[in-house]
N, C-alpha and C positions, 0 to 999 in steps of 0.2 A: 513498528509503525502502525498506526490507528489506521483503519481503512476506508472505502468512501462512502458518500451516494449523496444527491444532493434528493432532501426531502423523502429517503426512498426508506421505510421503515416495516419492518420486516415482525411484526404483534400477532402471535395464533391463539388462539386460544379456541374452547368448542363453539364458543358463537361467533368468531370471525373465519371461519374456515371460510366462507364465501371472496376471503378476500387474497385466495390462495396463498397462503402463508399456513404455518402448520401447528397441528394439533400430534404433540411429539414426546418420545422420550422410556420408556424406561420399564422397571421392574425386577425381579429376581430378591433373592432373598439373603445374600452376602456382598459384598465391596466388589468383585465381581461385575456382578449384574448389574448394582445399584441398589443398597436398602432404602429404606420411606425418605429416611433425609439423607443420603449418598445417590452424587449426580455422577456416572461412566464417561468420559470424553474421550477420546481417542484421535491421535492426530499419528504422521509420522513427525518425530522429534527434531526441529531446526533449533537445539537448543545448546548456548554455554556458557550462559548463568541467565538468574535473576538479581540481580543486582541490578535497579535499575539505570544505573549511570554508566551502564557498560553495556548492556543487552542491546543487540541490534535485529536480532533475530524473531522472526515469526510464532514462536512457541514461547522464548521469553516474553513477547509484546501481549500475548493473551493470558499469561499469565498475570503478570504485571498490571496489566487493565484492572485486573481482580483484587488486586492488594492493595494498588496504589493510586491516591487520588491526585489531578493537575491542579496547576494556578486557572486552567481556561478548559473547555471543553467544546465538543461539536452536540448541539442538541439533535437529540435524535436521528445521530448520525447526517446532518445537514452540513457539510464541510467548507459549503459557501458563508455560512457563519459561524464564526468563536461567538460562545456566549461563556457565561460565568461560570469557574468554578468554584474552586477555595476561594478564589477572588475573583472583584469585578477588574475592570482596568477601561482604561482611558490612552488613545496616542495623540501626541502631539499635532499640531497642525503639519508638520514637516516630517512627519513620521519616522524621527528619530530618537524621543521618547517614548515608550511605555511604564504610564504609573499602576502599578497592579493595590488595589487594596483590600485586604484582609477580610471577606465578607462572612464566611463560614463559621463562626465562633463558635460553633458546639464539635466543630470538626476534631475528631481525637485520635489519636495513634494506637492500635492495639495492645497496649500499655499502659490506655488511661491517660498520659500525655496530651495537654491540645496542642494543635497543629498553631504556630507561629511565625510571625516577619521573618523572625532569626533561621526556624526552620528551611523556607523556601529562601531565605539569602543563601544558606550553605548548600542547601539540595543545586541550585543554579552553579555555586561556583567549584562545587564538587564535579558535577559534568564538567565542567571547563578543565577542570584541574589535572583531573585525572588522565584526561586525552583518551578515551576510549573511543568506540567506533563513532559513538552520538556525539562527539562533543562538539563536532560541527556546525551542530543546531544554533548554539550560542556564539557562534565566531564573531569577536569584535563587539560584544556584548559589555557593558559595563553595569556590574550588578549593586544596589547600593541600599539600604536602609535607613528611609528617611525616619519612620517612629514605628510603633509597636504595631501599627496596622497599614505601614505604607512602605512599599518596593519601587523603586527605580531600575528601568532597561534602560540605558542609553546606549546608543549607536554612534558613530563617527557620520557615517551614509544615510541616509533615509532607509527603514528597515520594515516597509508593510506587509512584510509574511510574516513578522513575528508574532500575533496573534493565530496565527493559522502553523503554529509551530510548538506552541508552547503546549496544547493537549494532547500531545505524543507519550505516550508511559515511557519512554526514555527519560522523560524530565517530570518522572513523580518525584511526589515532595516524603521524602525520609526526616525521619525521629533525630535531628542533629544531635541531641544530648547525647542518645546510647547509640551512637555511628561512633561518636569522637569518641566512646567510651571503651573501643572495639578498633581501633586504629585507623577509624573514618580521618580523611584529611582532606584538604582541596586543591592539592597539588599530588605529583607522579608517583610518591611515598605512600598513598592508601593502599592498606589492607584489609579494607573490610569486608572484601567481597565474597568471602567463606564463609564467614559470620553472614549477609546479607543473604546468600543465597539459603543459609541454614536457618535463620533468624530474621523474618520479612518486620524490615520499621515502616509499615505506611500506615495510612487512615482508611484504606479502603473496605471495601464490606468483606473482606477474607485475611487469612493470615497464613503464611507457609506451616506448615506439617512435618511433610518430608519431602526433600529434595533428591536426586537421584537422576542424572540429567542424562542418563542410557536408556531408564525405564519407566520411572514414573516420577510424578510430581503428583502430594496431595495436601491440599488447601482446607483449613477451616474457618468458621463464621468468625468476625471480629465480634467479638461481646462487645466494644465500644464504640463500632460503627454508627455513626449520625444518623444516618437515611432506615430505609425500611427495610426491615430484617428479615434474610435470606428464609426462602422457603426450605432449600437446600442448604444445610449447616455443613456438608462438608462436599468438594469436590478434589473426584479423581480424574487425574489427565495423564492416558496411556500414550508409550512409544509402539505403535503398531504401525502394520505395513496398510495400504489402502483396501486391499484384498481381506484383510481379518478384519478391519472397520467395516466392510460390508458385511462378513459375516455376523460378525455381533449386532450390528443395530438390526438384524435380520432375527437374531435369537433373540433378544432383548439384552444382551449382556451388555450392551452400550446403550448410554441413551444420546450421545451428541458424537459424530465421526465428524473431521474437518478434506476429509484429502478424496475423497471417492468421486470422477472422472463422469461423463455425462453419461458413459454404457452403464457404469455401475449404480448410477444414480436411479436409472431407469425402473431398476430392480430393486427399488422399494414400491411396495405399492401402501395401497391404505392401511391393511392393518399393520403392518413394520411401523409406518412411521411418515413423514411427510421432506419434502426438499425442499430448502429456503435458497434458493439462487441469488446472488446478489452483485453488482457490479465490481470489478475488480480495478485495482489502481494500474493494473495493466496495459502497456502497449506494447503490441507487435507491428513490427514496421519493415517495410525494405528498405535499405542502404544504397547509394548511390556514391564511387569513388569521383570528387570531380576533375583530380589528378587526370586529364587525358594518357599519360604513359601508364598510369596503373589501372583506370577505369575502361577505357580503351573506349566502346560503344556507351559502357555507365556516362559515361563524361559529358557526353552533348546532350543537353535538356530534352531535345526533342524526341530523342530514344529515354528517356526518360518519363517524360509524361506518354508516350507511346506505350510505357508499363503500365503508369497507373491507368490508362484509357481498355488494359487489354484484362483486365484482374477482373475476376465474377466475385465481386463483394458479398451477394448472398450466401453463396455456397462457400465462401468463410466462415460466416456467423451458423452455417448447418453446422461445418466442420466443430464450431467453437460451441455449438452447444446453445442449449434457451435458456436464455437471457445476455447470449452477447450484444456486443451492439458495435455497429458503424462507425467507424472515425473521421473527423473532415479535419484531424491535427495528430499531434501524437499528447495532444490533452486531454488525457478523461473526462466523458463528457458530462462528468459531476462538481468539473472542478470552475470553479472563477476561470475566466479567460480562454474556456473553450471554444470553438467553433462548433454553432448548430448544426447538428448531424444531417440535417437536409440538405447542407452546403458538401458534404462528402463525396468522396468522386465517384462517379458513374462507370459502367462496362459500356465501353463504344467499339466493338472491332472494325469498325471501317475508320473514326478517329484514329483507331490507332497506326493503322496500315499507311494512312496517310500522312502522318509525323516518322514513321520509320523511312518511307519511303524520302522525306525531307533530311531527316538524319544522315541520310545516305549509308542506311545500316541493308545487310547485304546478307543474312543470314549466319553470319560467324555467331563461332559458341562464345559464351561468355560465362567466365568461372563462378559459379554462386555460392557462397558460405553459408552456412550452418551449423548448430551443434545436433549432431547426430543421437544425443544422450539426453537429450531435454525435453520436459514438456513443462510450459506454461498453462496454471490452471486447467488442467485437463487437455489443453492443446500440444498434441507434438511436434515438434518442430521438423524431422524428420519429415509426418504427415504432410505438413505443410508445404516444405519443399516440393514433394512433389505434386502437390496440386499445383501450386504455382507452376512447377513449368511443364504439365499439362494442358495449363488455362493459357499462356503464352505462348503456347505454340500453338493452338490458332491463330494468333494472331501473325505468326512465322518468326516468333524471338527463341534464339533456340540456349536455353540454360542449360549450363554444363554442371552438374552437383557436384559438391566438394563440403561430404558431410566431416564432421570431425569431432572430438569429444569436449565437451562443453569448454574447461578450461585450456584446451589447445587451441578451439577458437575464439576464445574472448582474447588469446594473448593477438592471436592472428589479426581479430577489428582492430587492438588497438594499437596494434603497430602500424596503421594507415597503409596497409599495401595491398587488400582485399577489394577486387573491384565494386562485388554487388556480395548481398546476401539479404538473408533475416535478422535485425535485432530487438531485442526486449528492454524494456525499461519500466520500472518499478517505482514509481515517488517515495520519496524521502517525506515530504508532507505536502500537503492539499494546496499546493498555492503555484503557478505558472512560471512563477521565478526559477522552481525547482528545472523546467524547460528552458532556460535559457543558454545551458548546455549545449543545445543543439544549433542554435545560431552563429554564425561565421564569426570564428574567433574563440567560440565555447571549447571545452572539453572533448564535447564528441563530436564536435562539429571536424576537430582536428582530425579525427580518424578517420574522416573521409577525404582532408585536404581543403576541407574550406574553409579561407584564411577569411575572405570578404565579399559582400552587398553593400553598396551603399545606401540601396534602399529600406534593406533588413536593419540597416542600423540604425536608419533616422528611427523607425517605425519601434525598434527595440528602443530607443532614448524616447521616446511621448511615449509608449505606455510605462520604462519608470518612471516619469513625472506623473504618472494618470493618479490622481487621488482617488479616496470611495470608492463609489458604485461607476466609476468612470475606469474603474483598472479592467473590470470585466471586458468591455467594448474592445479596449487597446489593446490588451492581449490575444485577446480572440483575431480582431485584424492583423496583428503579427505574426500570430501561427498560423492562418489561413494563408497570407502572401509565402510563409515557409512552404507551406504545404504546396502550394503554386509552382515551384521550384521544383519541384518531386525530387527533389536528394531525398529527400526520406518520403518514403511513401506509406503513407497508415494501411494496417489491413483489420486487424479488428480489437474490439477489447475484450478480454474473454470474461467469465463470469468465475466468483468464487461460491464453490458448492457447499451448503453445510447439511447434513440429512442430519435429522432430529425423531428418537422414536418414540413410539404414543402411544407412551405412556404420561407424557409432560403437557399437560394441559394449554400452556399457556409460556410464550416463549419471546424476547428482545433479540431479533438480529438485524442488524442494519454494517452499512461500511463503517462506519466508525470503532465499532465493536461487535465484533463478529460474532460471539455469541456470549450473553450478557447473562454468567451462573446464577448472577444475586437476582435478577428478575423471573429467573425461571420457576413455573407451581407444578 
């Protein structure tokens, strides 16, 4: 998944250092360190393939960025708008058309191949076919080719994320001829994905190497890439832990670490190399059961927003690091349909005393979940628990911990029987709908037991009718009335770290694309 920011662009170079963004990167004199055109990246590996009709994962998606180019893309990492890629496109008035057409004509496949209609019909219905983790994207999608330069989406629903879906490198556009030629299909039968991960078909400014998805993945220059040709002809992306990513961007043996935590970040200084922080599609939230026999005190609103009145918001975003930020939803506040962060809830300890005391809440414990093994971009959740009911117990709410290991509590939330805790939520792509989940009735709304609002649903049915620049408004007053409710109460978004060493002159990182090889000097 492509990451966010709206407007938030992340350009170092030696004469923009002013604009704190970083002058970064590199050195040494073997594959190592990095020679003149060999780039060092270092992540811990969330990786089990590149294939991109099957990769769901964080290490495949940055990879993939790099090989594969979309139908639609996010300029400058600006998420509130699709603008063009391979193609322009157009939706219907009822936004249940998308005509995409062919705009890129010199676009080529590392192969010499141009990129074609035929191509991006089979790349779409290959996602579909397949059923891998993405193919979701495309659900209920109807793919069709009307001529050599023109693509039809059609939808049964009205479908206005689907511009805001389509520049996901899950649905890069692959070489149909030598996929088919390699046991590419677009139903459950393909086997291409050995060959894909060994042999990358895109157009984008690099081409697979070698593949090795324990220890390293390494990428060379597409000789028939369209756009402007990499400064760096070849990059290497190691499986290291975040502790050795410090160390090497520290030695020069790295020039790009993705995973290094905001103590560790601290300990770059100038001559290492610089930190590019950037927001993250992340929210951390607290849970509210509204089950009264399972939420017990969670249950009654007024012990609820009695939390969110009693939480020290600031001393979250310390906790989370600089560049987090505030929530007044569980929408990133880069995305369409957020809530402005000035609308986010306050620390009142006497509001709160005063709704508890309404609650008729009496001091009893109340069991709190967590995963004891996690941390969210740099946030631990462990950490976090116990701030939290530190901070609430001034206010006299007294949280009982109940840490547990990641996959025993995710099985715990979703079996709807956990009164309160912490959850994380991650987008799938940049668009509010991906939020609808949480609404009475949604997916995870059910794991807390709420079936229904009638208010939440008028307000969720006007903003899916909201057209344009009117979806922003509607959404945002939807998730603020959610937020209103405090079943889920936002705590913070954290930030994704990238240190870059400087050596690299001149560098692209924004949310869209975390860190952009082919722009790097």
């Amino acid at each position: 998944m492509r990451r966010l920011t709206r407007n938030f662009v992340a350009i170092c170079s030696t004469l923009a250092l002013t604009a704190g963004l970083a002058a970064c990167g590199g050195g040494g004199s073997d594959e190592a360190g990095g020679a003149g055109d060999t780039i060092v990246a270092e992540t811990a590996f969330n990786l089990k393939t590149i294939d991109p009709h099957r990769q769901f994962e964080f290490t495949g998606s940055t990879i993939d960025n790099a090989i594969y180019q979309t139908a639609l893309e996010f300029e400058d990492g600006d998420l509130t708008k699709p603008t063009d890629g391979l193609c322009s496109y157009e939706m219907s008035e009822d936004d249940k058309e998308m005509t995409l057409t062919l705009k890129d004509e010199d676009a080529k496949f590392s192969n010499g191949d141009p990129v074609t209609a035929d191509d991006i019909v089979f790349s779409f219905e290959r996602l579909q076919g397949i059923k891998g983790n993405p193919s979701f994207f495309l659900d209920g999608v109807k793919v069709k080719k009307v001529d050599d330069k023109t693509v039809t989406l059609t939808s049964a629903e009205p479908n206005p994320a689907l511009p805001y879906i389509l520049p996901n490198s899950s649905i890069g556009i692959v070489n149909s001829k030598v996929v088919k030629e390699n046991e590419g299909t677009t139903d459950e039968n393909d086997g291409a994905e050995q060959f894909l991960n060994e042999n990358s078909q895109g157009s984008g400014p690099y081409k697979v190497e070698k593949y090795d998805a324990d220890s390293q993945v390494v990428l060379t220059a597409n000789e028939h890439y369209n756009g402007p040709e990499p400064k760096y002809k070849r990059v290497v992306l190691r499986n290291v832990s975040a502790e050795t990513q410090l160390t090497d961007i520290q030695s020069g043996q790295a020039q790009v670490a993705f995973d290094l935590n905001a103590d560790q970040a601290k300990q770059i200084d100038e001559s290492m190399g610089k930190i590019s922080s950037l927001p993250s599609t992340r929210s951390l939230y607290i849970f509210n059961n509204t089950n009264e026999k399972i939420g017990g005190p969670a249950a009654d609103p007024d012990f609820r927003k009695a939390v969110m009145a009693a939480i020290d918001y600031d001393k979250l975003t310390d906790l989370a690091g600089k560049g987090s930020q505030r929530m007044a939803s569980l929408v990133p506040n880069e995305f369409v349909g957020a809530v402005p962060k000035d609308q986010a809830p306050e620390r009142d300890l006497a509001k709160a005393k005063k709704l508890l005391k309404k609650a008729g809440y009496d001091g009893e414990k109340v069991p709190f979940h967590y995963s004891s093994d996690q941390a969210v971009n740099g946030v631990d959740l462990a950490q976090l628990a116990e701030t939290l009911q530190a901070q609430l117990k001034e206010a006299d709410i007294n949280l009982d911990l109940k840490p547990a290991p990641s996959s025993t509590q995710l099985d715990g939330f979703r079996s709807a029987k956990q009164p309160m805790g912490i959850g994380t939520w991650g987008a799938d792509f940049p668009d509010p709908t991906n939020y609808n989940v949480f609404i009475p009735g949604g997916d995870v709304a059910d794991r807390v037991n709420w079936k229904d609002d009638p208010k939440l649903k008028k307000l969720a049915d006007e903003a899916a009718e909201a057209k344009g620049d009117a979806r922003d408004a509607a959404y945002a007053k939807l998730f603020k009335a959610t937020t209103d409710t405090a079943v889920w109460i936002p705590l913070v978004q954290p930030v994704s770290t990238i240190a870059v060493g400087s050596g690299i002159t001149k560098f692209v990182s924004n949310a869209d694309v975390s860190f952009d090889f082919a722009k790097a000097e």
